[in-house]
N, C-alpha and C positions, 0 to 999 in steps of 0.2 A: 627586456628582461634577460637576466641571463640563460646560459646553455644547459637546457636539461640532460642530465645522465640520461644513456637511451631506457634504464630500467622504470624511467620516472614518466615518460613520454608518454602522454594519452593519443592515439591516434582518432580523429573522424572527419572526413571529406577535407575542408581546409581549414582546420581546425589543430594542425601540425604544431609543437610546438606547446599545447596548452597543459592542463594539466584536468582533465574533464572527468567529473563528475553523471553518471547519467541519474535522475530522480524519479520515480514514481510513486503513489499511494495504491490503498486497496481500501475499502470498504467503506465507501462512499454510500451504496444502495442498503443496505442492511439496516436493520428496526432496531439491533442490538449490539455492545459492544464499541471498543474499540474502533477507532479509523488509524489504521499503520501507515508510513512511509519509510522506503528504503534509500540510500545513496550509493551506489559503488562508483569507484574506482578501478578499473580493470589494468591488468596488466599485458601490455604487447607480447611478452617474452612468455605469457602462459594462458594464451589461450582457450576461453572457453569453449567446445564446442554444444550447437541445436538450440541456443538463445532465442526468442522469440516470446512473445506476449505471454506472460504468464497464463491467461484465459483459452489460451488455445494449448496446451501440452495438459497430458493427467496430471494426477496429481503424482503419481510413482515418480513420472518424468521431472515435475517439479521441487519433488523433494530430493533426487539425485544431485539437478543443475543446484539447487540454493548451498548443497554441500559443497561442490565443487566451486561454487564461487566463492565462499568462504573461504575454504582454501587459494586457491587462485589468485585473488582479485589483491593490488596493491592495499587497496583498502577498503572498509564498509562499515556499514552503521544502518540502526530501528530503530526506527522513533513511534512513536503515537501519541495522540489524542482522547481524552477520557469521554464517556460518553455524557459527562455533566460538561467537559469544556465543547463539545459537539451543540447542545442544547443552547448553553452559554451563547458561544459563536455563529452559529450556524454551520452547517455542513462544508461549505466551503471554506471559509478562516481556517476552520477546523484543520482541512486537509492542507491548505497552506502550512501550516503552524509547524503540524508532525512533518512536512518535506523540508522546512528550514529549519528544527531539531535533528533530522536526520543529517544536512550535509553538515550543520554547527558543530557532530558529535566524532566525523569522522575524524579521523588518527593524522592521515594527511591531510594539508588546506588544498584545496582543490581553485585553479582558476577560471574554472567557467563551470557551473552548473547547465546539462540541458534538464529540460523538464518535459514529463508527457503530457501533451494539454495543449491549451490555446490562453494559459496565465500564468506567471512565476509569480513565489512568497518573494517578500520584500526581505533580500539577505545582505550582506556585506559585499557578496564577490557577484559577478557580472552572472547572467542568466540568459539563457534562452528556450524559448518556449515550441515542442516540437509535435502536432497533431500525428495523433497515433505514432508516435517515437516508440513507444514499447516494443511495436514488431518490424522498425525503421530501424534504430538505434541500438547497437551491444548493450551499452553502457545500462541505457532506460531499460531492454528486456531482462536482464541481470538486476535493476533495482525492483522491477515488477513481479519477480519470482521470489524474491528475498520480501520484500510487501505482504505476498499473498501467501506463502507458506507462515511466517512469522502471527502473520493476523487468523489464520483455518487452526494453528494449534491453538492461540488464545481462546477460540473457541471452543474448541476440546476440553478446556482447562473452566471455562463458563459450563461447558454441561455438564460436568464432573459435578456441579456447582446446583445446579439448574436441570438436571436433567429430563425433568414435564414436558423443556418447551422443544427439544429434539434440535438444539444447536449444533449437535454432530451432524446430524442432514440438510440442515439447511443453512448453516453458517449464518444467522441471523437476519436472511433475507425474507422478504415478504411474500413466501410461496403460500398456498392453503393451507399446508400444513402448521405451517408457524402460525398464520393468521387462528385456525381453527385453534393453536395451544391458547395462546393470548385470551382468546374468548374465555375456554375453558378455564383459565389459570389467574387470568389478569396479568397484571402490567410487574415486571421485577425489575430490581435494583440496577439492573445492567440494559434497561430498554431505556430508546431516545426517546424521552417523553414530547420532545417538539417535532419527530413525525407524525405525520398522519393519521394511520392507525393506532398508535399509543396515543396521540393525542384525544382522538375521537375516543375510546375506548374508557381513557381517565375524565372526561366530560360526558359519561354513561352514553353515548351513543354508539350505532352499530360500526363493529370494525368489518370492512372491506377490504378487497382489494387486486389487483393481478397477480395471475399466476407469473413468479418469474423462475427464470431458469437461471440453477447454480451454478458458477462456473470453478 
């Protein structure tokens, strides 16, 4: 391939030379909403700094980094998933789908996609698949920030909507509280009716479930 401008250069371990993409999704666990994925492109010459799993920084901290990689980053893109194509597909295609609309969408073509996970979407350019990359990899903790901020406002934007079922609190995940709105409320327009508890719930029977923790 020819010689990249050093402005174009993605760097990671020997990986010199390419032009990398890092990939993650968000909201895989959640009853409601949305499943996002991000792609960035980062840039050597502007470095981000405190990268790391979106899951592990507040949210303060996350809404700082996704600005600055916005700014920052050579390039970037947000994709998602609708929660009829979630149903449609199942959860997993799902999350495939929106991380190969996200790197399809970026500005520059990138020559290798990593991805967080132990599976890559079937895309055009090469891929690789990197277990917990998110807080391994720039690239991935940069798409996992941009993931989960981009996916916690849409949710802001659902309670604005919805606000019975407490979307603000618990970003669509299966905590008590959401369980206990559901009972209360029943099933709305923006729930994955092929989980679980929506499932259970719209077949009249009792909804359930564990307690989880927001991140």
């Amino acid at each position: 391939m020819p010689k990249l401008a050093p402005q174009t250069m993605a760097l990671f371990d020997d990986h010199t030379g390419e032009i990398i993409c890092g990939v993650d999704e968000a909201g895989r666990g959640p009853l409601a909403g949305p499943v996002f994925a991000a792609a960035v492109i980062l840039d050597p010459a502007r470095p981000v700094k405190g990268l790391r799993d979106s899951k592990k920084l507040s949210e303060a901290a996350r809404d700082g980094l996704a600005l600055e990689i916005k700014e920052c980053a050579l390039a970037w893109s947000i994709a998602s998933c609708t929660e009829q194509e979630i149903d449609e597909l199942n959860i997993l295609q799902a999350s495939m789908l929106a991380m190969r609309r996200a790197v399809e969408a970026l500005s520059t073509l990138p020559t290798l996609a990593l991805i967080d996970g132990n599976r890559c979407p079937v895309m055009s350019i090469r891929s690789e698949a990197i277990v917990k990359g998110d807080d391994k990899v720039p690239s991935i903790s940069a798409a996992s920030i941009l993931a989960k901020t981009a996916r916690d406002a849409a949710l802001m934007v659902l309670h604005d909507a919805y606000p019975h079922y407490g979307f603000d609190r618990h970003k669509g995940y299966p905590t008590p509280l959401h369980l206990e709105m559901l009972r209360l409320h029943g099933v709305s327009p923006v729930h994955r009716r092929s989980y679980a508890p929506v499932k259970a719930l719209l077949a009249g029977q009792a909804v359930s479930g564990p307690a989880v923790m927001v991140a």
